[in-house]
C-alpha positions as CSV (number, residue, x, y, z in Angstrom):
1,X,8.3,-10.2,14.6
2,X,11.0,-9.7,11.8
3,X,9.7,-7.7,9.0
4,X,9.7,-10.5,6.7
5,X,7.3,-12.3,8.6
6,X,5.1,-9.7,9.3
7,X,4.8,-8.6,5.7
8,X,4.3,-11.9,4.7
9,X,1.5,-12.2,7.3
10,X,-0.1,-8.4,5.8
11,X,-0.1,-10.4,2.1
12,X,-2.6,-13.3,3.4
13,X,-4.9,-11.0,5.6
14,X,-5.1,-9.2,2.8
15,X,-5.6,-11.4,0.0
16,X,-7.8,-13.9,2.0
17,X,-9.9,-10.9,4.0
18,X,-9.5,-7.4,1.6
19,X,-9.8,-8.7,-2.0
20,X,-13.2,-7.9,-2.7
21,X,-14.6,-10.8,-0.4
22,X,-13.3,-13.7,-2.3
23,X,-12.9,-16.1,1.2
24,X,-10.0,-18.1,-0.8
25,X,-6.6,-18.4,-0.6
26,X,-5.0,-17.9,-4.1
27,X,-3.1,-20.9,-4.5
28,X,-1.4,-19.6,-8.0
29,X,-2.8,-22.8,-9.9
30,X,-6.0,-21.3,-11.1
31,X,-6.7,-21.4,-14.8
32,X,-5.0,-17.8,-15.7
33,X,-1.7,-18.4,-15.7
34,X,0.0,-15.7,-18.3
35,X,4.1,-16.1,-18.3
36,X,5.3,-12.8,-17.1
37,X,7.7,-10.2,-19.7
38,X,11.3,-10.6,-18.1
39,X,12.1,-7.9,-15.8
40,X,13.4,-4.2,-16.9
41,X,17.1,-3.4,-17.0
42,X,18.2,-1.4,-13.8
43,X,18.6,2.3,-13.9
44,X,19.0,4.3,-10.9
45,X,15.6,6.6,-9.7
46,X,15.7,9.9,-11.8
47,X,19.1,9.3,-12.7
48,X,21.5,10.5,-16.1
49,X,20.8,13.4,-18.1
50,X,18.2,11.1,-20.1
51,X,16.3,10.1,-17.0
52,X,12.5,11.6,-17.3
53,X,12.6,14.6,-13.8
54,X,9.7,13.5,-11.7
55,X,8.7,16.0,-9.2
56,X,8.2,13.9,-5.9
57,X,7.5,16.7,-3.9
58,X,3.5,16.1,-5.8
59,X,0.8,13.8,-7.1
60,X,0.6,16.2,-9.9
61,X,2.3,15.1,-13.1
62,X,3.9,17.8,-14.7
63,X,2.9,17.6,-18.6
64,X,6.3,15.7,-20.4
65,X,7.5,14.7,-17.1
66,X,7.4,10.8,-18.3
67,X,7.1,9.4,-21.9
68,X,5.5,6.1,-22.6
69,X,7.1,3.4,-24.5
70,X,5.6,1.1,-26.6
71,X,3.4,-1.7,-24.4
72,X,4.5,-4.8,-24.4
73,X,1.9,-7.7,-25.0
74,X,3.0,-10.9,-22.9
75,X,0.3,-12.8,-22.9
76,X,-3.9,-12.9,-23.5
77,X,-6.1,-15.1,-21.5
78,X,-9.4,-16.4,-23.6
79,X,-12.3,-17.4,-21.0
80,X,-15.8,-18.0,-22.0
81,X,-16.9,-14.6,-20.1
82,X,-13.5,-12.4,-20.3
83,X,-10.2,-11.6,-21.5
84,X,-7.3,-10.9,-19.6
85,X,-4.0,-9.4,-21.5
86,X,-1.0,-9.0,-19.6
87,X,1.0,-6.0,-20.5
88,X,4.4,-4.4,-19.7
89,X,4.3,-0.9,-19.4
90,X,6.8,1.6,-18.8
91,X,7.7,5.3,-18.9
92,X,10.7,5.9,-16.8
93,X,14.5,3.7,-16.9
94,X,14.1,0.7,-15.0
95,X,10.5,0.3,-14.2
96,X,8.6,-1.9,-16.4
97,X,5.1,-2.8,-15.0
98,X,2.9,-5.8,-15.6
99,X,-0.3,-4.0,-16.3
100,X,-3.8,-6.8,-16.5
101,X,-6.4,-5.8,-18.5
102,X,-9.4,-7.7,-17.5
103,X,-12.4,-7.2,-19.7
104,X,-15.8,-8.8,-20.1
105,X,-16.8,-10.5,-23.3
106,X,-20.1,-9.3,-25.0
107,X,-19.7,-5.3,-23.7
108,X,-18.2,-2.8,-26.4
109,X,-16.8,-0.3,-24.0
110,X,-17.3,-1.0,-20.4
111,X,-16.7,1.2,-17.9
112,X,-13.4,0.6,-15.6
113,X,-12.1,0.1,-12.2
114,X,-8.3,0.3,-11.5
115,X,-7.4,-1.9,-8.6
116,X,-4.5,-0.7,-6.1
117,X,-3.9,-3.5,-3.1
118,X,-1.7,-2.2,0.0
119,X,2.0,-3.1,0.1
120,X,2.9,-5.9,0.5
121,X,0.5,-7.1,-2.0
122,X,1.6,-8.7,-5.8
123,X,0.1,-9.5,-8.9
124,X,-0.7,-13.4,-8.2
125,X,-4.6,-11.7,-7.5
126,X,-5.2,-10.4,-11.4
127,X,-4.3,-14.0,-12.6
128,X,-6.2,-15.8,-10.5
129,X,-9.9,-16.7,-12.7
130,X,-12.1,-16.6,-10.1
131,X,-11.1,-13.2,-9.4
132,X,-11.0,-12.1,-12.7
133,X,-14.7,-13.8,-13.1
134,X,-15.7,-11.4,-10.1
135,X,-14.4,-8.1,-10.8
136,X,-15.8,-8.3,-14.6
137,X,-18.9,-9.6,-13.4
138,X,-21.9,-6.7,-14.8
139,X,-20.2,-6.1,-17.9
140,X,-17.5,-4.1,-16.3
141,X,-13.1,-4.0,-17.0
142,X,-10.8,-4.2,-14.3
143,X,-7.0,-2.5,-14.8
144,X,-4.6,-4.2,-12.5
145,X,-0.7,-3.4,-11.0
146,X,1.4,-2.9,-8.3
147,X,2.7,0.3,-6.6
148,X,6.1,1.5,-7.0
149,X,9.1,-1.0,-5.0
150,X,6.7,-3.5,-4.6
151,X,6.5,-7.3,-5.9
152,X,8.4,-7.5,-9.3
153,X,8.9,-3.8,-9.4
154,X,11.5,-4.3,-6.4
155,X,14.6,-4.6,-7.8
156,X,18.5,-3.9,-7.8
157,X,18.2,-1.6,-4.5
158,X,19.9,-2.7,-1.1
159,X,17.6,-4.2,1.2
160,X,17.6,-1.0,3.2
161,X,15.8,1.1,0.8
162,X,11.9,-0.5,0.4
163,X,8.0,0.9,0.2
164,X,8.3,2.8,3.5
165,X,12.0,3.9,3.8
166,X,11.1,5.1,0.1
167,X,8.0,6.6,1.1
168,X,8.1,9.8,-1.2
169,X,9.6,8.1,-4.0
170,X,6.8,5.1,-3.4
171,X,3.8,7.3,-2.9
172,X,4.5,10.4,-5.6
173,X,5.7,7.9,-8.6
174,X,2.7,5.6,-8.0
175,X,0.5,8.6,-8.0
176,X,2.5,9.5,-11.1
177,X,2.0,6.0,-12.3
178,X,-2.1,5.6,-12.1
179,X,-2.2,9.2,-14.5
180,X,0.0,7.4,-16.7
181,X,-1.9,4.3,-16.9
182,X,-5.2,6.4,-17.7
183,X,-3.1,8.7,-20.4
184,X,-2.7,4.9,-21.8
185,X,-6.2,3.5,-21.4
186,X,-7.4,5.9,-23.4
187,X,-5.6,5.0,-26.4
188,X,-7.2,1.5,-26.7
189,X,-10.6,2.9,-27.8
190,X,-12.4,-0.2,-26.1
191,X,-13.3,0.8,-22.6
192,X,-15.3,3.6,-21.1
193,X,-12.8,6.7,-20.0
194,X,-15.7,8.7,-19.2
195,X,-16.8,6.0,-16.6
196,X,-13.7,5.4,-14.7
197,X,-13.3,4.0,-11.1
198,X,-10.7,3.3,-8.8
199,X,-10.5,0.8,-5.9
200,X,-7.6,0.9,-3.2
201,X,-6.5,-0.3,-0.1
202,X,-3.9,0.7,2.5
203,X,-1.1,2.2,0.7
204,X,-3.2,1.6,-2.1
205,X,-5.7,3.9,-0.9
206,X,-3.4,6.7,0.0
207,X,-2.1,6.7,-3.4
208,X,-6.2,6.6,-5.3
209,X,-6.6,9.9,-2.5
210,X,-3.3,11.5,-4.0
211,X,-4.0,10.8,-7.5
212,X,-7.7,11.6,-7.3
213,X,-6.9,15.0,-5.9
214,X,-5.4,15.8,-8.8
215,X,-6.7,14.2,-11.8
216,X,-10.5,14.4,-12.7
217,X,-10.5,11.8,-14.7
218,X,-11.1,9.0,-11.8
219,X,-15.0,9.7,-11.6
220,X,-15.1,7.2,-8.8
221,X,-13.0,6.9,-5.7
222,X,-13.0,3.7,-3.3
223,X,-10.6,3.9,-0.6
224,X,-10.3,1.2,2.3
225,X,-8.2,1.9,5.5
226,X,-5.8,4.4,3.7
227,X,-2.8,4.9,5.4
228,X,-1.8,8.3,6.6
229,X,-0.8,11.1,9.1
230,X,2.7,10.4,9.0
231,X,4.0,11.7,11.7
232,X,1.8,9.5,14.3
233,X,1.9,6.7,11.4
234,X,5.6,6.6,12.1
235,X,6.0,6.9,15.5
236,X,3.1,4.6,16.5
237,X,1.9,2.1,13.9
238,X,2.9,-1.4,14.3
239,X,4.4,-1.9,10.2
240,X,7.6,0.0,10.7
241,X,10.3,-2.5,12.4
242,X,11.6,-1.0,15.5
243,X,15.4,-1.0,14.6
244,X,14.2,1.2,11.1
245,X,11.6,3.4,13.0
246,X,14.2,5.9,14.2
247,X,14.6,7.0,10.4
248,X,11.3,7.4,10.1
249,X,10.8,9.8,12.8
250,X,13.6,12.2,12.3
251,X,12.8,15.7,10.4
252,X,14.0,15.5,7.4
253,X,12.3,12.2,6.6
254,X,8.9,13.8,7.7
255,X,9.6,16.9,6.0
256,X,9.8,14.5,2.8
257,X,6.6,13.1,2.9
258,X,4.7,16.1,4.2
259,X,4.0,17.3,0.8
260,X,2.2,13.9,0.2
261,X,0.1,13.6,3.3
262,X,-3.1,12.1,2.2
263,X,-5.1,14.0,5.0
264,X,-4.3,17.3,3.5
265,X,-5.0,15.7,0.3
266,X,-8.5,14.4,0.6
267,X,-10.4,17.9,0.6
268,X,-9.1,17.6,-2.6
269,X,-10.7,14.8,-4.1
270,X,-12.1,15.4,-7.4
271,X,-14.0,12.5,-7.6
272,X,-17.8,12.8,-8.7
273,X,-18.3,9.9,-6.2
274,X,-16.6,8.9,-3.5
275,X,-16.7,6.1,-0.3
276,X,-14.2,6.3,2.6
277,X,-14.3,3.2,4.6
278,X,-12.5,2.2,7.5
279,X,-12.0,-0.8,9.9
280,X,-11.6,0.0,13.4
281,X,-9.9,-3.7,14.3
282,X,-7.4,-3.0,11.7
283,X,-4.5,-1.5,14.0
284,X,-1.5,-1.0,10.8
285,X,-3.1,2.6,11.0
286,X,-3.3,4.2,14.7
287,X,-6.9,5.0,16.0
288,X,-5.7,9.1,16.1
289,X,-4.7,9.0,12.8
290,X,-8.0,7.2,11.3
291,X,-9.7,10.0,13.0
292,X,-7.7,13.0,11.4
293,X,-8.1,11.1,7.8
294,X,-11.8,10.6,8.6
295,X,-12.2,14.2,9.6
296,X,-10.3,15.5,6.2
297,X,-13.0,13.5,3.8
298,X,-14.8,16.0,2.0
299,X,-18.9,17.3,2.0
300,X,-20.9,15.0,0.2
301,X,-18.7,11.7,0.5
302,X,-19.7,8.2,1.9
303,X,-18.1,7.3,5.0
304,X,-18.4,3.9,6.7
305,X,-16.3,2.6,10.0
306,X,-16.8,-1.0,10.4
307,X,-16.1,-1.9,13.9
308,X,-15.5,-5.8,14.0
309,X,-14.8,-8.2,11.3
310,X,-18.1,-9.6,11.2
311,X,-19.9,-5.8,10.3
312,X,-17.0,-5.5,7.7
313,X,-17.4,-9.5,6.3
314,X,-20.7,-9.2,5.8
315,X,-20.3,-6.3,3.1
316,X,-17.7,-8.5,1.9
317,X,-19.4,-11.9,1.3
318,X,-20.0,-12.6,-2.7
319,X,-17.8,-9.7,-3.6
320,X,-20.7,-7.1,-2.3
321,X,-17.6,-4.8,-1.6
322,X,-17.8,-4.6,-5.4
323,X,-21.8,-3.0,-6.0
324,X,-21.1,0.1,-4.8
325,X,-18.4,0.9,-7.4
326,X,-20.7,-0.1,-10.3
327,X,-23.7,1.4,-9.3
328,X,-21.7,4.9,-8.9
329,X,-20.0,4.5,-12.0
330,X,-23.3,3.1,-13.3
331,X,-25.1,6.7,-12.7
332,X,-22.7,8.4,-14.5
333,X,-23.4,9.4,-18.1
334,X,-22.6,7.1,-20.9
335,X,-20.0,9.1,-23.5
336,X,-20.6,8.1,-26.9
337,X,-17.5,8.9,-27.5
338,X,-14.5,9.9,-25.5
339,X,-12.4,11.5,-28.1
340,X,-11.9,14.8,-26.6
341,X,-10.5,13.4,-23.1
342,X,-8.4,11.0,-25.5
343,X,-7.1,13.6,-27.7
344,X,-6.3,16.2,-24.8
345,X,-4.9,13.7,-22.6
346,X,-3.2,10.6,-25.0
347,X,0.6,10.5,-24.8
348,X,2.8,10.3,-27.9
349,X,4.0,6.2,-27.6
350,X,7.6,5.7,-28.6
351,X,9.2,2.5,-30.1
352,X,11.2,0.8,-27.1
């Protein structure tokens, strides 16, 4: 199957099956329909003598690495039980991200869940209003985006170079990306920081492992099907086309991503809670390499295999997936204030 096709195929399995048990097809004429900022002018990856150094060699963003710029406000979204602003973000040349903000109506500072689908996935989820009705359902704010060379921020590179032949650019500056994004959430003074969740799949998941492992301020950690153990995941999974796999096998390549393997990564974990859930029909990730991720999870985390759809549909029905989540981040204690996380943490904005 060309990889077109089978990455077209990942995007509906996962939007119909893995988004929170929503058993839809987004059809992109739902009621949220923000217009999008235009897209970023092209710079080349840590490129120029201007270009912010990003360490890819680690999740951990070194202090003054990245500099925000001042958000961008596209569009906001009035429904009767939420608000939805679309946002562009950015911090290094080339890379502005539509950030959604999704917040219920009627809660001061709700706690919040950053939400990380698996590449291939896009942005057409967070403007969708039943979706948006479901993840603010409880009085709780969802953060939205994509990973790095994915969906709109895939741009001016040959075709050659994508998520996986970029693997260590795709995995460390999305790891780099979900620390910025906090660094910025806790400037707006209107959600919970002390009560702050995140929800991945797939790639997704890798990245909330990497990011988790080294920032404590994602008190809750949701990861589905992660990928990882690179070595096997190259040689054996199904996602990389045959004619690229070759790349993907050879030393140096490996050598690359070593550093940002999510199974040496997950002991790790800082999260106060966390669930590691897997589906054992799901065959992008090979059974051995489930195992070894499964057996890095550290003491005193959830772990659930579901081992046909049905077991794993059933959790998923009516957006159950999502009661977990807010009853962990539920039994955390309410701040009344989160100044001292904001003050410590809070990047100095400059004027685009």
């Amino acid at each position: 199957m060309p990889r077109s096709a089978r990455l077209l195929l990942t995007k509906v399995l996962a939007v119909a099956i893995l988004v929170l048990g929503i058993s839809f097809l987004l059809s992109g004429n739902s009621v949220a329909q923000p217009l999008r900022p235009s897209p970023p002018v092209a710079a080349p990856p840590n490129g120029g003598s201007d270009a912010p150094q990003e360490d890819w060699t680690t999740p951990a963003l070194a202090k003054g690495s990245l500099a925000h710029i001042q958000p961008l406000l596209g569009s906001v979204n009035d429904q009767p039980t939420y608000t939805m602003e679309l946002l562009a973000v950015q911090w290094r040349p080339g890379d502005e991200i539509d950030l959604y903000v999704i917040k219920p109506k009627g809660v001061k500072k709700p706690p919040v869940v950053i939400y990380l689908y698996g590449y291939p996935a896009e942005t057409d989820v967070f403007r969708d209003d039943r979706y948006d009705q479901a993840v603010t359902k409880d009085g709780f704010a969802a953060v939205g985006f994509v990973a790095a060379l994915t969906g709109h921020r895939y741009h001016d590179r040959p075709m050659k170079e994508w998520f996986v032949s970029e693997l260590q650019e795709s995995l460390a500056t999305s790891a780099h990306d979900v620390q910025m994004l906090i660094d910025y959430l806790a400037t707006r003074d209107d959600l919970d920081m002390n009560r702050v969740g995140f929800f991945g799949h797939g790639a997704g998941a890798s990245i909330g492992i990497l990011a988790s492992a080294v920032d404590p301020r994602i008190k809750v950690l949701q990861a589905i099907d992660p990928w990882g153990d690179w070595p096997t995941w190259m040689a054996t999974s199904p996602f990389p086309p045959e004619n690229e796999r070759p790349n993907f096998v050879k030393p140096e390549f490996l050598k690359k991503v070593a550093t940002l393997e999510p199974a040496d990564w997950l002991p790790k974990v800082q999260a106060k809670r966390f669930r590691f859930q897997q589906t054992a029909f799901d065959k992008i990730t090979p059974a051995s390499s489930k195992d070894k991720l499964r057996a890095a999870v550290p003491p005193g985390a959830e772990v659930t295999v579901y081992k046909t759809p049905d077991e794993y549909n059933a959790v998923m029905i009516g957006g159950k997936q999502l009661d977990w989540m807010r009853n962990a981040l539920r039994s955390l204690p309410e701040a009344a204030s989160d100044k001292t996380t904001a003050d410590s943490k809070a990047p100095t904005v400059s004027s685009k």
